[in-house]
C-alpha positions as CSV (number, residue, x, y, z in Angstrom):
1,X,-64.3,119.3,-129.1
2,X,-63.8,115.7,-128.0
3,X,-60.6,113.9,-128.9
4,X,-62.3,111.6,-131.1
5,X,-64.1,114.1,-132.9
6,X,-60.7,115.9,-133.6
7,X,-59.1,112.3,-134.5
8,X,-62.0,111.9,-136.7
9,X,-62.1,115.1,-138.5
10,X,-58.1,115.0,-139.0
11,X,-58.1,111.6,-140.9
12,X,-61.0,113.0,-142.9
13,X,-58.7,115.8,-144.2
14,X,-55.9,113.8,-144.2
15,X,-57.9,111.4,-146.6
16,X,-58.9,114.3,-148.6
17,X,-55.9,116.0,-148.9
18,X,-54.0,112.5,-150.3
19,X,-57.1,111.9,-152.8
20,X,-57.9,115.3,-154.0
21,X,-54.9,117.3,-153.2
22,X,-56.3,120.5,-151.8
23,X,-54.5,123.1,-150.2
24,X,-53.6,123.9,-147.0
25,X,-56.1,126.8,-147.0
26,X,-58.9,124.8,-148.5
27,X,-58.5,121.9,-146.1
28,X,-58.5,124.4,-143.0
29,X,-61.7,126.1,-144.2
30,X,-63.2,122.4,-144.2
31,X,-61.7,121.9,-140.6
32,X,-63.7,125.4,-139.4
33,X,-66.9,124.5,-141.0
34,X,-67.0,120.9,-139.5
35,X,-66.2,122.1,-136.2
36,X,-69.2,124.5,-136.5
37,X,-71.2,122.1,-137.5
38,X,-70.3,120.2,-134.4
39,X,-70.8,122.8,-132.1
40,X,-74.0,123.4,-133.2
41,X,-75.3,119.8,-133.1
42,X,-74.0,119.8,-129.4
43,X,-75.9,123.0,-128.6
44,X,-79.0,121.7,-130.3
45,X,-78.9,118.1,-128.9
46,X,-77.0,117.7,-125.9
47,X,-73.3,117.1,-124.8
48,X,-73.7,113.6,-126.1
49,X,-74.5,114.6,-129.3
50,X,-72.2,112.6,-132.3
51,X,-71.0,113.7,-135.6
52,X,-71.1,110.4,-137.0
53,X,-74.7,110.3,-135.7
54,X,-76.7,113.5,-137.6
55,X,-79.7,112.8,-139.9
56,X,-80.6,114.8,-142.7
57,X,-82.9,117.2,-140.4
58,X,-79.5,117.9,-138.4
59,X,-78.1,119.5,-141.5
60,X,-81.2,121.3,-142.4
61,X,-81.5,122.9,-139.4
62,X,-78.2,124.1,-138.9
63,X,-78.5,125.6,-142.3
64,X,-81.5,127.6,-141.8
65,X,-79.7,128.5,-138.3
66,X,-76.5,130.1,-141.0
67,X,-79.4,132.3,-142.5
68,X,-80.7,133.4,-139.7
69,X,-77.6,134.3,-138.3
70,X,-77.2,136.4,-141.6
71,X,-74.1,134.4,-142.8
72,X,-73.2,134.7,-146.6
73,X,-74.6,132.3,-149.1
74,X,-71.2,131.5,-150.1
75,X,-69.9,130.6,-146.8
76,X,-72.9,128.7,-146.3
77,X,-72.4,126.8,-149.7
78,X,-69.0,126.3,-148.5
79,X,-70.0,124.9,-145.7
80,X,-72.5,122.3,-146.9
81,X,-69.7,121.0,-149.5
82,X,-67.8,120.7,-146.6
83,X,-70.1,118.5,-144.7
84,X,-71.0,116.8,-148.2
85,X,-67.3,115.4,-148.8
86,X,-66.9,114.4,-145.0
87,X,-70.5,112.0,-145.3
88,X,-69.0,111.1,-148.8
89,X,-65.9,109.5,-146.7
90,X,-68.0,109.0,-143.8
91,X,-69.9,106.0,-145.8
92,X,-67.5,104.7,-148.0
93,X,-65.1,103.9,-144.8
94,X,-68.6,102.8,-143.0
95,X,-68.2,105.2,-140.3
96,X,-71.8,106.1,-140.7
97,X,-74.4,104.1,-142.4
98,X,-76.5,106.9,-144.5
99,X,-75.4,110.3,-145.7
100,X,-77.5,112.7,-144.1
101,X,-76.3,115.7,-146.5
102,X,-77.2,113.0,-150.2
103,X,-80.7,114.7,-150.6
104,X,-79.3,118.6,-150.2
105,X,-78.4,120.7,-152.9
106,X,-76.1,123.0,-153.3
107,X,-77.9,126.7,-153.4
108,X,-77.1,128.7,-156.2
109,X,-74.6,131.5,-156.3
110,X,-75.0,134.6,-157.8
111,X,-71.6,135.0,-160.2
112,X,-69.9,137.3,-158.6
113,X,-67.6,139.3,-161.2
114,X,-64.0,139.4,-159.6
115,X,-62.6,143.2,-158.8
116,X,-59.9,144.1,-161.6
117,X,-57.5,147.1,-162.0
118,X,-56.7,149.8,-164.7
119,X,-53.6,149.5,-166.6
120,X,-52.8,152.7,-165.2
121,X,-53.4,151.5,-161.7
122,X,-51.3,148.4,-161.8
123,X,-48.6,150.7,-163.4
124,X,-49.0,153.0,-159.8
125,X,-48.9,150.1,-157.8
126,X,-45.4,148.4,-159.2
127,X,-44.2,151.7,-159.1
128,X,-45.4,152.5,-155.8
129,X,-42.1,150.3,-153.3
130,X,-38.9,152.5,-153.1
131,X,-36.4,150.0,-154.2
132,X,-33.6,151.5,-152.5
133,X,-35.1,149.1,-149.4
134,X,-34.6,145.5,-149.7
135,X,-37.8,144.7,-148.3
136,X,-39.6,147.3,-150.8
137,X,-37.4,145.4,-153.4
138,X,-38.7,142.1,-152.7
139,X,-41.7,143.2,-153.1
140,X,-41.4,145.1,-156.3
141,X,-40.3,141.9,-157.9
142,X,-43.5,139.6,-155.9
143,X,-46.0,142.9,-157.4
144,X,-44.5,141.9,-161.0
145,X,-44.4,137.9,-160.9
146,X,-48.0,138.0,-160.0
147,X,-48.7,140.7,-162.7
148,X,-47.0,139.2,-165.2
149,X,-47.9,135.3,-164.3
150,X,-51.4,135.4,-163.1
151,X,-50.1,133.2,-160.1
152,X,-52.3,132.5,-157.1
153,X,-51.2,134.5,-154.1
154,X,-50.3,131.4,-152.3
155,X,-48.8,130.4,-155.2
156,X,-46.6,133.4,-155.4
157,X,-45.4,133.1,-151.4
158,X,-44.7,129.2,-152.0
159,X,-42.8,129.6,-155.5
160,X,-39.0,128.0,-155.2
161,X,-36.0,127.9,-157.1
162,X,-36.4,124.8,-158.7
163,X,-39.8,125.6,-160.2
164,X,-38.0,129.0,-162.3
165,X,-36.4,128.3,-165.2
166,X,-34.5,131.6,-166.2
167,X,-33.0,130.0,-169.4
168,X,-36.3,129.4,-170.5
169,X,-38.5,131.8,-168.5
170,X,-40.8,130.0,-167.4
171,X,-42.5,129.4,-163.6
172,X,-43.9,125.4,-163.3
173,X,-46.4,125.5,-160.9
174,X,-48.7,123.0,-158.8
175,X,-52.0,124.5,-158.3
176,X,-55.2,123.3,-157.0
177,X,-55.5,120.1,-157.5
178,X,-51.8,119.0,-157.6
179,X,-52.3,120.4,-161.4
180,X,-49.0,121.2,-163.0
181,X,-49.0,124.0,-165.5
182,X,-46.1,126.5,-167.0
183,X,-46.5,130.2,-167.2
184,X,-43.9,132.3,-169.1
185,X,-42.3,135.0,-166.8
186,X,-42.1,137.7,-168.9
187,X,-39.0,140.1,-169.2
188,X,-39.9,142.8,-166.8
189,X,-40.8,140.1,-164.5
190,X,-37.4,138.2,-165.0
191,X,-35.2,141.2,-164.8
192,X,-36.7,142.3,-161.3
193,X,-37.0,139.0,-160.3
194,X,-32.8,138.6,-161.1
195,X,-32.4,142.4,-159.4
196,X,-33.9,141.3,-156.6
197,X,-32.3,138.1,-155.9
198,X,-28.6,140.1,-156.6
199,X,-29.0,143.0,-154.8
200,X,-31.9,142.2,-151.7
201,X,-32.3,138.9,-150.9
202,X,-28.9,138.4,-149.2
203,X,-29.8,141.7,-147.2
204,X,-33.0,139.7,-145.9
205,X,-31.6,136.6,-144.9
206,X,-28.6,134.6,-144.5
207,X,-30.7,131.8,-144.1
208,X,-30.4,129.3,-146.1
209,X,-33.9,128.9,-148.1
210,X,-35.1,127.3,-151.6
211,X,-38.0,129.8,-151.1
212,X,-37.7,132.6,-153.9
213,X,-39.9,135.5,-151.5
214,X,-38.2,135.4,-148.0
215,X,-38.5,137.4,-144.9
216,X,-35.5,137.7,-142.8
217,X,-35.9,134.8,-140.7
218,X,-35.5,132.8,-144.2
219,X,-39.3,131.8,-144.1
220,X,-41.7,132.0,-147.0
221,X,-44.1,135.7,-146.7
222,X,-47.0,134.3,-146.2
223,X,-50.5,135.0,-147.9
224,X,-51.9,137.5,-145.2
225,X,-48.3,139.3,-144.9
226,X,-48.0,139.8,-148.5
227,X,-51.9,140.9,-148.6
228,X,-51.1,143.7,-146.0
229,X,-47.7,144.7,-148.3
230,X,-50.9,145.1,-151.4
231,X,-52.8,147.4,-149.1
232,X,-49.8,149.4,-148.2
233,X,-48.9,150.0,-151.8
234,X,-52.1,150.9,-152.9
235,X,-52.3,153.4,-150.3
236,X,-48.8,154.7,-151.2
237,X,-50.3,154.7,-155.2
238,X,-53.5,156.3,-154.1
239,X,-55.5,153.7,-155.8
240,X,-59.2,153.4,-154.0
241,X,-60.5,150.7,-156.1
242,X,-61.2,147.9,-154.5
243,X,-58.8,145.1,-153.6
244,X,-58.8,141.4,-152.6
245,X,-55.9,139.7,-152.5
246,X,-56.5,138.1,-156.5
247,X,-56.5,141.3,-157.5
248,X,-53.5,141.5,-159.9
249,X,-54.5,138.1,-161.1
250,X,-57.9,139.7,-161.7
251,X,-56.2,142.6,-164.0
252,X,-53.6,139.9,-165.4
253,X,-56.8,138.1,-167.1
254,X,-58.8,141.0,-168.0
255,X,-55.9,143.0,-169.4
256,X,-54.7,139.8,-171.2
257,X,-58.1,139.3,-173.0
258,X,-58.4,143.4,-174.0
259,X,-55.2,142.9,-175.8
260,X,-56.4,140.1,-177.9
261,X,-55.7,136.8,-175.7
262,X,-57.6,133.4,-176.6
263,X,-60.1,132.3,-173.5
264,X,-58.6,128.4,-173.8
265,X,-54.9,130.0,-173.7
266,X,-56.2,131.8,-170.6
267,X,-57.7,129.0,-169.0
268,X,-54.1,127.2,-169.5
269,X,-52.0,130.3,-167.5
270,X,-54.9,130.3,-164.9
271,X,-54.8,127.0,-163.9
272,X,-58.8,126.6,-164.7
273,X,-59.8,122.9,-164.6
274,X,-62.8,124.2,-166.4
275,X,-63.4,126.7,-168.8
276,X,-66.6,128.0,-167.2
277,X,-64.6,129.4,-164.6
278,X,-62.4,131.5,-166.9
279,X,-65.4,132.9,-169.2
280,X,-66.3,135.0,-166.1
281,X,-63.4,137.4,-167.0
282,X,-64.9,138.1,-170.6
283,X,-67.5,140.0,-168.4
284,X,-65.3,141.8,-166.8
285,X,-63.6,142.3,-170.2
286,X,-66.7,143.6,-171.6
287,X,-68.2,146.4,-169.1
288,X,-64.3,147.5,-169.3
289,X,-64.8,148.0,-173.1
290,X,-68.5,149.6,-173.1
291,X,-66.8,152.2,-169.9
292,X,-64.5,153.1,-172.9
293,X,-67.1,153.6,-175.2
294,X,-69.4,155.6,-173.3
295,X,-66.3,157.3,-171.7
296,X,-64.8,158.3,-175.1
297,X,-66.8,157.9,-178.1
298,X,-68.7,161.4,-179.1
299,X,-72.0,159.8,-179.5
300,X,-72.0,157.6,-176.5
């Protein structure tokens, strides 16, 4: 990739990231799928080809090429809004004279219903660290913030002092967005959370760090590390549903909803700009409760 195509892609997310506030994670996905894009148009039209140059054909093509390459209609949605917000900027700073991605729409997902746990099986898991480790210990209390908050794992590994409120219980966080929302902590939570800060953090590090989660270097865990600490645990607990890293924040919103919880008050503790988005769990919610019925009632 030409300089100018990595000066122009970088002020792009830069713009992006300063209008819309999206994560890190977000804005390096875009960075991926625009330099695909790129290296397509160059194999398809020559070394000379530009980005600020594609017509609506371009963008056509190179998405039939991501079916034919048997890439996932998600990733190829992602990839299209991704080109969609760059032409967006691309013509309001008159980089480019037309949008070549205005007449595409976006193809429709199927709704994928997010993996959740049994109550029992989030039980093994918290259970499953030896907290006589400090590491294990750490991660005890990371297991039963995210339980207990319904946090985004990024959200977890970033989380700071000065966004806990012990006194009140409470975790502020800034989620997608830059949305600001409060999420009560819980007393399990709390008191490993106060454990763990007593008795292992000062074992990890003598670093000095506002970072709540550390690793001995005094760095924040980061979102794959901690996903690989999941995995280990739920070997250790024997669990062999599936996992994603959103999985306790999957079982925090169904389990929250089979105990009674209002969908609005969910939507709140998620961090759901829309409500839509939070309705998916009363599905979830649902086939849990018709499992149980066929599972337990005599004339099921």
């Amino acid at each position: 990739m030409s300089t100018k195509h990595a000066e122009i892609i970088a002020t792009f997310l830069d713009r992006l990231w300063l209008k819309q506030g999206v994560s890190p994670h977000t804005s390096a996905a875009y960075a991926t799928d625009l330099k695909k894009f790129l290296q397509f148009i160059l194999a398809h039209r020559g070394a000379h080809a530009e980005l600020l140059q594609v017509c609506s054909a371009d963008v056509e093509d190179y998405l039939l090429w991501r079916r034919q390459q048997g890439l996932s209609p998600r990733s190829t949605a992602r990839a299209l809004s991704a080109l969609k917000k760059f032409y967006t900027y691309a013509v309001q700073e008159r980089l480019c004279a037309a949008d070549p991605t205005a007449r595409l729409r976006q193809p429709k997902q199927p709704q994928a219903l997010p993996h959740s746990l049994a109550e029992s099986e989030v039980e093994a898991l918290l259970q499953a660290p030896d907290v006589s480790d400090p590491v294990q210990l750490r991660d005890r209390a990371m297991l039963e913030v995210l339980y207990a908050t319904g946090l985004r794992v990024t959200e977890l590994t970033q989380l700071t002092f000065s966004q806990i409120s012990l006194q009140q219980e409470l975790v502020r966080v800034v989620g997608k967005g830059n949305k600001e929302r409060l999420v009560p902590l819980g007393e399990t939570a709390l008191e490993w959370l106060q454990r763990y800060t007593k008795e292992a953090r000062v074992q990890l590090t003598k670093v000095p760090s506002d970072y709540v989660f550390v690793t001995r270097r005094g760095g924040a865990l980061t979102r794959q590390a901690f996903w690989h600490r999941i995995k280990f645990y739920a070997q250790q607990a024997d669990i062999r549903s599936h996992l994603s890293p959103h999985t306790l924040r999957h079982a925090f919103a169904t389990h929250l909803l089979n105990h009674g919880a209002d969908l609005r008050v969910l939507q709140m503790l998620l961090g759901h700009s829309d409500l839509s988005t939070t309705q998916i769990y009363t599905h979830v919610a649902r086939e849990r409760l018709q499992q149980l019925h066929a599972t337990h009632h005599p004339r099921a």
